[in-house]
C-alpha positions, 0 to 999 in steps of 0.5 A: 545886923548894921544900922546906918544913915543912909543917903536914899539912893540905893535902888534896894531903899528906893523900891522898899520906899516906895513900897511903903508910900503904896501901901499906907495910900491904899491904907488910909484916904488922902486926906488921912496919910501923913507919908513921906515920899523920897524928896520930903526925907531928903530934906533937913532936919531929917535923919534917915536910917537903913538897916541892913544883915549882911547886904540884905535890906532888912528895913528902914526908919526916920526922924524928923525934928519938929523943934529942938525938945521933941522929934517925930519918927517917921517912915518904919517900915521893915522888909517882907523877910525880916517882919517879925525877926527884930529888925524893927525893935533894933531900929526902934532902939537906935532911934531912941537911943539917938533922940536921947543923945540929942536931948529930945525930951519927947518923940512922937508918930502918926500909925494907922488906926486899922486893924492892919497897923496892930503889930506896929502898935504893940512894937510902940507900947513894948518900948513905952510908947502911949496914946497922946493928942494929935502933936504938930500940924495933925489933927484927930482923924479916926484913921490915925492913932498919935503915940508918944514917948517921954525921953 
């Protein structure tokens, strides 16, 4: 599999995007999803990556600097037919890889707190993610959970 920035304007990323902001909306009321929509991760200070098997989305992932020490992922999401078959860990992996070169020293997310962000949990904790305090501007919801990594 190919990892790459990717500018968001292939149709493939667009739909799979929008696919993710339909889901976490149903997910989560208004006031708890945290989301970004195609203009937000264009914006700077944004990195946006597609990963890609052979011309095949596989999924996606972002990571937006909230100040030079500490960066935010946002927006993982892996296409239906690659859930379960390493496309996020690859991800998770080349994201943290580049918060190190960049000399983030922590790296932070917002995921649901249903049962149905469980599999997006345990990748977190298998890479050393933790239960932290809401960072940034968030605030405790009893639908999110705030998770952190030391870099």
């Amino acid at each position: 599999m190919q990892i790459r920035v990717d500018n968001l304007t292939d149709p493939r990323v667009i739909e799979l995007l929008q696919l993710h902001v339909e889901s976490m909306r149903s997910a989560s009321p208004p006031e708890s999803c945290h989301v970004l929509d195609l203009d937000e991760l264009r914006r700077p200070g944004l990195t946006f990556w597609t990963i890609w098997d052979n011309n095949q989305l596989a999924g996606c992932a972002a990571l937006k600097e909230l100040d030079s020490a500490h960066a935010e992922i946002k927006s993982m999401r892996t296409a239906t037919p690659y859930l379960r078959k390493g496309a996020a860990s690859l991800l998770l992996m080349h994201i943290l890889e580049h918060a190190k070169q960049r000399k983030y020293r922590r790296l932070s997310l917002e995921t649901g707190a249903q049962d149905r962000f469980d599999a997006a949990r345990r990748l977190y904790s298998k890479f050393g993610f933790r239960l932290c305090a809401p960072f940034a501007s968030y605030r405790d919801d009893p639908n999110s959970v705030f998770m952190m990594i030391e870099l």
